[in-house]
ChimeraX commands (.cxc) that place a marker at each C-alpha (Angstrom):
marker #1 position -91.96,-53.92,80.15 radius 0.5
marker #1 position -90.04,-51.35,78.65 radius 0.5
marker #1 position -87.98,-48.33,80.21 radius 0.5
marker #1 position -90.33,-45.99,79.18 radius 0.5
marker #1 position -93.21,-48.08,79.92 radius 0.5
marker #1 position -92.00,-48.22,83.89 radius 0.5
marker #1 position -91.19,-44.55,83.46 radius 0.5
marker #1 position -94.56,-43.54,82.77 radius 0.5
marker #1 position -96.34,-45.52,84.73 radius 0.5
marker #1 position -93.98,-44.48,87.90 radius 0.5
marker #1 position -94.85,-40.85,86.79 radius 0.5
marker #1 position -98.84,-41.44,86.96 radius 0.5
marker #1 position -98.62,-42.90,90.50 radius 0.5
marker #1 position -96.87,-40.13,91.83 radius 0.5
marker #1 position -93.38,-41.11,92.01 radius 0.5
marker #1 position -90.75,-38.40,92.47 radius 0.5
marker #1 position -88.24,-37.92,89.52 radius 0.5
marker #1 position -85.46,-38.43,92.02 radius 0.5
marker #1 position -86.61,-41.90,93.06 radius 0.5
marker #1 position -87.70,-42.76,89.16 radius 0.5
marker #1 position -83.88,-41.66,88.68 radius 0.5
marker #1 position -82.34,-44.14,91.40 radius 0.5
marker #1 position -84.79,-47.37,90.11 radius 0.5
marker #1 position -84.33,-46.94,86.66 radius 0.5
marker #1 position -80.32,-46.61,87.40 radius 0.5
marker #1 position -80.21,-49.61,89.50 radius 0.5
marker #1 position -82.54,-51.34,86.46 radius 0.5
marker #1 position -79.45,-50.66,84.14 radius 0.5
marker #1 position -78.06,-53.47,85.98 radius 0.5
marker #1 position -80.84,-56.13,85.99 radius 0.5
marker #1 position -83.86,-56.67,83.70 radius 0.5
marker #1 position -86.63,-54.37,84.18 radius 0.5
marker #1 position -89.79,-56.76,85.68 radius 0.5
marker #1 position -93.06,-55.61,87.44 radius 0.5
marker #1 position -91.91,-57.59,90.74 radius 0.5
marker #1 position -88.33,-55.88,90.86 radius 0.5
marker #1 position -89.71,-52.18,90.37 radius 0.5
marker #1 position -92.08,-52.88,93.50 radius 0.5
marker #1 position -89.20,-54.10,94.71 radius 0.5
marker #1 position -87.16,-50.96,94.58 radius 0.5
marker #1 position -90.15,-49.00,95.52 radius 0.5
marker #1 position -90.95,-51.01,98.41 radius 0.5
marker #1 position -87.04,-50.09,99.36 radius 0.5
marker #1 position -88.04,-46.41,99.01 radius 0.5
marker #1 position -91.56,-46.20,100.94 radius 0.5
marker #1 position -93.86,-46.50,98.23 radius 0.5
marker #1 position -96.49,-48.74,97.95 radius 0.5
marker #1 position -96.42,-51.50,95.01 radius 0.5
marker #1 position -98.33,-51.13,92.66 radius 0.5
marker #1 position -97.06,-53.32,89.70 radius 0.5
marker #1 position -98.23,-56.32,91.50 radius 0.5
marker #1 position -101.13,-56.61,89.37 radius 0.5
marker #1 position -99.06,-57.30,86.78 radius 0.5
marker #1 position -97.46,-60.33,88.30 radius 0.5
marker #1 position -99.51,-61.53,90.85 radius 0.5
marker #1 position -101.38,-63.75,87.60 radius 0.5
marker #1 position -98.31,-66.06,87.38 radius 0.5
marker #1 position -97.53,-64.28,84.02 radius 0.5
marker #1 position -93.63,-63.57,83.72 radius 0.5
marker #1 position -93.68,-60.02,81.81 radius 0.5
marker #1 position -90.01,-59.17,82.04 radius 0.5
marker #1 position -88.97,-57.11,79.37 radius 0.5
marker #1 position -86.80,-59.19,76.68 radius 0.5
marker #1 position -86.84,-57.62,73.30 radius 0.5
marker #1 position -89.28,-54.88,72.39 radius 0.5
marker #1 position -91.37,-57.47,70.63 radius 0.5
marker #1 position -92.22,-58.90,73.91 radius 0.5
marker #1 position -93.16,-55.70,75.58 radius 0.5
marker #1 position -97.12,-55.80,77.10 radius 0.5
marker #1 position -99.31,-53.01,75.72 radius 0.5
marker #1 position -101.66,-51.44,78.83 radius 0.5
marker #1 position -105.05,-50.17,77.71 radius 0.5
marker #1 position -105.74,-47.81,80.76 radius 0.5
marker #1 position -109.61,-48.16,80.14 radius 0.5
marker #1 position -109.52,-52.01,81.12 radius 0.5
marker link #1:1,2 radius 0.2
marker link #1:2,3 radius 0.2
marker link #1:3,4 radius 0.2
marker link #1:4,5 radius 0.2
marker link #1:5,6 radius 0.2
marker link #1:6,7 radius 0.2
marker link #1:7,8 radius 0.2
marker link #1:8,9 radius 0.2
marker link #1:9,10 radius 0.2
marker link #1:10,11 radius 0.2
marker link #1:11,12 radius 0.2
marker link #1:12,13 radius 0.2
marker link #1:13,14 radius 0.2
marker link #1:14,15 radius 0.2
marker link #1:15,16 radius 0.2
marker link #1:16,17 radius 0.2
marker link #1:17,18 radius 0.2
marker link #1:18,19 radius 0.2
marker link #1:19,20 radius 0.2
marker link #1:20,21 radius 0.2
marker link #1:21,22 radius 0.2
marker link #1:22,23 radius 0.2
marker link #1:23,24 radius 0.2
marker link #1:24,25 radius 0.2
marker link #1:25,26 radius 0.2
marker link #1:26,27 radius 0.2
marker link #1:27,28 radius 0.2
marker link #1:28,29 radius 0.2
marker link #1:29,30 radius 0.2
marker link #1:30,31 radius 0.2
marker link #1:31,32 radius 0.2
marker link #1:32,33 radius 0.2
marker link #1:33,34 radius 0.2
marker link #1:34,35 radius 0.2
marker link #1:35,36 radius 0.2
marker link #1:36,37 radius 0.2
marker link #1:37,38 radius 0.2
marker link #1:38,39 radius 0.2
marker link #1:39,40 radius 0.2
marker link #1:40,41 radius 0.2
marker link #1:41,42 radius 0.2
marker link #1:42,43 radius 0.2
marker link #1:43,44 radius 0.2
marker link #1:44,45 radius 0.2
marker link #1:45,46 radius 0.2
marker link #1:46,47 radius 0.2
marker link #1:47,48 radius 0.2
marker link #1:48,49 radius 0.2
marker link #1:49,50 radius 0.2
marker link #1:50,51 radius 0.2
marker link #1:51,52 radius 0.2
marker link #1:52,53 radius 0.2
marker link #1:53,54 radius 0.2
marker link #1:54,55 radius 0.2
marker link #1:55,56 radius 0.2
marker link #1:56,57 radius 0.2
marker link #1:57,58 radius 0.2
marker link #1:58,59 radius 0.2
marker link #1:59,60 radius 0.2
marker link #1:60,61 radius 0.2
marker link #1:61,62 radius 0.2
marker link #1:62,63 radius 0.2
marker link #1:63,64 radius 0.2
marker link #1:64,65 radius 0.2
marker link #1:65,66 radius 0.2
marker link #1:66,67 radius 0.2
marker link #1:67,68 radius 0.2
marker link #1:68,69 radius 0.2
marker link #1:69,70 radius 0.2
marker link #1:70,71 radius 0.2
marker link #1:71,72 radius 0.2
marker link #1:72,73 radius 0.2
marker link #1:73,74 radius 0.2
marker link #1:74,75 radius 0.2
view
């Protein structure tokens, strides 16, 4: 998942630009993965809502941008 790709989808579930601002900081510092952004949300009283994302056993941390999942929102 890319930094943009967390960004956005933060955004559409209603996470404040403040708290988007702390996660993505603290992401600077490890690799940017479904489980450790509901992680950090968790943290911050939000609900997670990445899970889907992992809960399938698939590992999508972001590596290079090759490797980056596409989301088609009408699935």
């Amino acid at each position: 998942m890319t930094k943009e790709e967390a960004i956005l989808e933060m955004r559409f579930c209603g996470v404040s630009e403040n708290d988007i601002d702390i996660i993505i900081e603290k992401c600077k510092q490890k690799t940017i993965s479904p489980q450790y952004l509901d992680d950090e949300l968790e943290k911050l009283g939000y609900e997670r809502f990445f899970h889907f994302e992992y809960d399938d056993g698939i590992d999508d941390s972001y590596q290079t941008p090759s490797h980056s999942k596409k989301h088609n929102l009408s699935d």
